[in-house]
C-alpha positions as CSV (number, residue, x, y, z in Angstrom):
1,X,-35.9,27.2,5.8
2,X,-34.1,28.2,2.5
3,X,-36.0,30.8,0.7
4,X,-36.9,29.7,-3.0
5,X,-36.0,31.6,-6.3
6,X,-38.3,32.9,-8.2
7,X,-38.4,30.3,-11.3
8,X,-40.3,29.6,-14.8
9,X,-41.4,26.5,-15.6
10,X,-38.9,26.3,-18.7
11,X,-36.2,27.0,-16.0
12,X,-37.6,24.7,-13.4
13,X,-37.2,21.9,-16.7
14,X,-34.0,23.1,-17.3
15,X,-32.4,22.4,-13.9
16,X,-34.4,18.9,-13.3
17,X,-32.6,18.1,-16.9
18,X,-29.3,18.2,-15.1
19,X,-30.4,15.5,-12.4
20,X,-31.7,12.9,-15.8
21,X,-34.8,14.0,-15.7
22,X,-35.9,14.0,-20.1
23,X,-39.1,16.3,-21.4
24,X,-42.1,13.3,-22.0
25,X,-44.8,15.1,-23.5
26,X,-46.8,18.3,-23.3
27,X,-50.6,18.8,-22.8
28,X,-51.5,22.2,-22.8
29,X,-49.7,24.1,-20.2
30,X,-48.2,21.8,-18.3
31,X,-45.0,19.8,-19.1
32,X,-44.2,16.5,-18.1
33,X,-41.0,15.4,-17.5
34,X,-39.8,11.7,-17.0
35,X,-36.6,10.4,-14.6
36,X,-34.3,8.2,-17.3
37,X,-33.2,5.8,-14.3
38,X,-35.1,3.8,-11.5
39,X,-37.3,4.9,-10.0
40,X,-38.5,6.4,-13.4
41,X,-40.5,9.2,-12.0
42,X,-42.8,11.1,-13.5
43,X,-43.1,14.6,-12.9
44,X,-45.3,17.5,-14.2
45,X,-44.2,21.0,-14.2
46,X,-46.9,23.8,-15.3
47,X,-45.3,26.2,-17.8
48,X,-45.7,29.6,-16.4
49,X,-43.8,32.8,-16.7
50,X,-43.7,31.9,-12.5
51,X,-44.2,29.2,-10.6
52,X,-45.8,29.8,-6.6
53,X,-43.8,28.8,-4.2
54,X,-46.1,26.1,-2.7
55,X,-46.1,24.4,-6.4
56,X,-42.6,24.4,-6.4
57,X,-41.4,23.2,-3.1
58,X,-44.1,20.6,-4.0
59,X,-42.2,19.8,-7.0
60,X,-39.2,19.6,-5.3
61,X,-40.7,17.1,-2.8
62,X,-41.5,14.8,-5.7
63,X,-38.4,14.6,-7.4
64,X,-36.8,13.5,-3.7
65,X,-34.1,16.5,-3.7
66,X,-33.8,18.9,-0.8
67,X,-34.2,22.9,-1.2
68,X,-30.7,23.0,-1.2
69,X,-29.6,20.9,-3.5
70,X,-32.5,21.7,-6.1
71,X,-31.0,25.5,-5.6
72,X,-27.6,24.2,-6.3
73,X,-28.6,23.0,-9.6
74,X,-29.2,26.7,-10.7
């Protein structure tokens, strides 16, 4: 299993922008973000200083990319 960085939800938006995901709106302290192409996903991303690993493999899940390839986007 490839171990996860440790990421902030600004950086975690950051790297998802590079795949075509676009900033939606913002309630509170969570950011959702939405995919520009089909299958327009919608995704929500909490905006910590540092996001637990459970959340963010679970994030990566949800956007369809593998570990490896999310980490690639760094």
């Amino acid at each position: 299993m490839t171990k996860l960085p440790v990421l902030s939800g600004r950086d975690v938006v950051k790297m998802l922008a590079r795949v075509g995901y676009e900033f939606d709106h913002q309630r509170g302290s969570h950011i959702v973000l939405r995919l520009s192409v089909q299958p327009y996903r919608r995704i929500t991303i909490p905006d910590h200083k540092e996001i637990a690993k459970g959340t963010l493999r679970a994030i990566i899940r949800e956007t369809g990319l593998t570990v490896d390839e999310f980490t690639d986007l760094a």
